[in-house]
N, C-alpha and C positions, 0 to 999 in steps of 0.2 A: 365606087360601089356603095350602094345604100346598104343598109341594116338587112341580112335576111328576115324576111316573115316571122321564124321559130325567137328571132332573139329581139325583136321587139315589146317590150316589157310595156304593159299598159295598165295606170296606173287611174283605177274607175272610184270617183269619191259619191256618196250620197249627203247632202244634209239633212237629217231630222229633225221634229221637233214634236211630240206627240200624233207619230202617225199610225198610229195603231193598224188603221183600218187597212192601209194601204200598203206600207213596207212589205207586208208579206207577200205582194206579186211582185215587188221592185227586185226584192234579192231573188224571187224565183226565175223573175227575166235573168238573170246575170247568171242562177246556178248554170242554165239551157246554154249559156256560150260554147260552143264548138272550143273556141280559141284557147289555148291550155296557159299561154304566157301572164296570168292576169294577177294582179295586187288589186285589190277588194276594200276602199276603209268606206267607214262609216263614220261620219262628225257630228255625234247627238247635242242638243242645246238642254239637256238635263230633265230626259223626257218622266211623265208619271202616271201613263196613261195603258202600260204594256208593250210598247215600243221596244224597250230593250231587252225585254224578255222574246221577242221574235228574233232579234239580233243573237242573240245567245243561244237559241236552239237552231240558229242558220250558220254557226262558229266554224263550221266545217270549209262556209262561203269565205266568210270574212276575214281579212287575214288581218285588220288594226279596226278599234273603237274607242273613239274617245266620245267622254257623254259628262257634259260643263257646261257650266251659263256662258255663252260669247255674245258679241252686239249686232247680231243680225245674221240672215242667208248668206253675207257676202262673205263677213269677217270669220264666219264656220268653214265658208267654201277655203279662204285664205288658208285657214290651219289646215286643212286635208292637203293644199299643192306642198306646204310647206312639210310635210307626215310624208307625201308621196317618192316613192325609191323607181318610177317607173321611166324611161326616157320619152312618155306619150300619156299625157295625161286627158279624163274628160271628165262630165259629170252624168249620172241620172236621178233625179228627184226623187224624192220618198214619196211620190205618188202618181209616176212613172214609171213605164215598162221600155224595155229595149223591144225592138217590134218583132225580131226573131234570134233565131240561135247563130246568123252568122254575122253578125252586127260588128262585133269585133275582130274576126276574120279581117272584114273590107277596111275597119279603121286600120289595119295593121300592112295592110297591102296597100295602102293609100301613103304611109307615113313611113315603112319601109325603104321610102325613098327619099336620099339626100336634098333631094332641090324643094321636096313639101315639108313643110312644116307646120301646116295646120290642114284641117278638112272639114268637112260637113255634109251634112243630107237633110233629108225633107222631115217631116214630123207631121201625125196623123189626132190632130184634138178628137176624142171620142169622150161618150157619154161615162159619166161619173162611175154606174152599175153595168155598164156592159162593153169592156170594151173594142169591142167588133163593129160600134154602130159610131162610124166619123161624123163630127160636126163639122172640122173644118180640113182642110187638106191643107198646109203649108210647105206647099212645093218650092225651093229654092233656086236659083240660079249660081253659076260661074261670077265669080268677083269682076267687079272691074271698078276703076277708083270714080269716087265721087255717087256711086251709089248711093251710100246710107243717107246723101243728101237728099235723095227720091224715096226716102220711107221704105230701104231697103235694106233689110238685116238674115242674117243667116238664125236658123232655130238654134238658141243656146246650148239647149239638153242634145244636140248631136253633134257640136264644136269640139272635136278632139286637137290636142295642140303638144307639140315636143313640149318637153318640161324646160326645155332649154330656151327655151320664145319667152316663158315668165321671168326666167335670171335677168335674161338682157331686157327686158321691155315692162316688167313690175309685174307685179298680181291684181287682183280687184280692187278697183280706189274704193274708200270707204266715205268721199266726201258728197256721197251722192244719194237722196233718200229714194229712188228707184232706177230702173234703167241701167243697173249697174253692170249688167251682163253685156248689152247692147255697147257702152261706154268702151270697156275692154276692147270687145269685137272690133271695135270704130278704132281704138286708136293701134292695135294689134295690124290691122289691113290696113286703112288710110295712111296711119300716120307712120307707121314701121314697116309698111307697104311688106308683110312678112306673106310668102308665098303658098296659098291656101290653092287646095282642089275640091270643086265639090262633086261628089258621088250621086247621081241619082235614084238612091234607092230610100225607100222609108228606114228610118234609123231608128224611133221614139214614137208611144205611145202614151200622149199626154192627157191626162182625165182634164175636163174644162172646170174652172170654177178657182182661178192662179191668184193671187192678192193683185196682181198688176190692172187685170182685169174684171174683178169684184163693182167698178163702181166706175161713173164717168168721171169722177174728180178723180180716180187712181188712174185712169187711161190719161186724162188732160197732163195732173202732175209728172208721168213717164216722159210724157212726150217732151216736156217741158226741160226734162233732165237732160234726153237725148241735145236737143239743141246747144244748151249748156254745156255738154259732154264736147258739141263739136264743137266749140269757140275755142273750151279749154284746149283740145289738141291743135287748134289752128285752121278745123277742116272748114274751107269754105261751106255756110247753107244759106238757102233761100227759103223763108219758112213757109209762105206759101206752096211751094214746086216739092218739099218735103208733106206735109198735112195733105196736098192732093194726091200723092205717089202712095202712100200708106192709106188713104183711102181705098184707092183702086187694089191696090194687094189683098186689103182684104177682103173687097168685092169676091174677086175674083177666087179667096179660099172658098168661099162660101159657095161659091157658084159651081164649080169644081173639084167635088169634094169625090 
């Protein structure tokens, strides 16, 4: 028998970093969860901007905050799985929204079950100041191996995963200067072949405008990661059949929104 629903403890980390602007709809998406099971942290990088002063008038939200200089998005993400007491852990960005109130309902009906151990859904890029007006629509698929080799990755910020997937399989490598979320995913599926479902529903509400994709030399160096990501775990690519598959993916966000 899997975990009933009620006792699946889900354990939602944010990382910060002078987000003033934006945290305050991140934890508002999280106050609106239906789902009552939830550990709440937040991993500030030592912000100076009123960040943590939103965090501390939403204390009611948040059940742990730690707010320290660490060495990047990943090594903050590390310290929250490591802080986290939940048996399902995921993430949302300080300048992302969960897309509705039953978000974590579905992660918990999803992971409730012994034989998944991770999951995923789709993710809706909207505009910076409104976000009801999509850019892009990153509708996802069902895993099948050999994928990521075709420029095919699941959205990060809806990737929820048992906590128990990190003991046995590691946490974020830090020897990577981007792509580090993609990396994980790659060697979490591929290479641990660990048994993921994905949910077709929009999970995340992500403002456009991400460091990954700021600049063409930030897309090229990503991409570049990815590759490197997959040698390291051993996963067969063909760089070409991967750069023309991720082309077309995001044709096709775009087109399809």
């Amino acid at each position: 028998m899997g975990l009933t629903i009620k006792h699946v403890k889900i354990s939602l980390i944010t990382v910060s970093f002078n987000s003033a602007k934006t945290i305050g709809d991140t934890i508002a998406s999280v106050r609106e969860q239906r789902y009552p099971n939830l550990e709440y942290i937040i991993i500030d990088g030592g912000s100076s901007d009123g960040t943590l002063a939103i965090i501390k008038q939403n204390s009611d939200v948040v059940a742990h905050v730690v707010s320290e200089q660490d060495d990047g998005i990943y090594d903050a993400m590390n310290k929250g799985i490591t802080l986290a007491g939940g048996e399902v852990i995921g993430f949302i960005n300080a300048d992302d929204m969960l897309a509705d109130s039953m978000v974590l309902q579905q992660v918990a009906e999803a992971l409730g079950q012994d034989e998944i151990d991770a999951c995923y859904a789709d993710l809706e890029y909207v505009q910076q100041s409104n976000r009801d007006k999509v850019i892009r629509y990153w509708q996802s698929s069902a895993f099948k191996p050999g994928l990521f080799s075709r420029g095919w990755s699941p959205p990060h910020p809806t990737f929820y995963v048992k906590k128990s997937v990190y003991e046995q399989c590691g946490l974020f490598s830090l020897d990577y200067k981007m792509g580090n979320d993609i990396e994980l995913m790659l060697r979490f599926l591929e290479r641990y072949q660990v048994k993921s479902l994905y949910v077709p529903q929009t999970w995340v509400k992500m403002r456009v405008g991400g460091v990954s994709n700021q600049s063409l030399g930030n897309v090229i160096l990503q991409n570049k990661e990815i590759i490197r990501a997959a040698k390291n775990n051993a996963i067969p690519f063909f760089v070409p059949r991967f750069v023309l598959g991720k082309l077309k993916d995001r044709l096709i966000q775009y087109l399809f929104k």
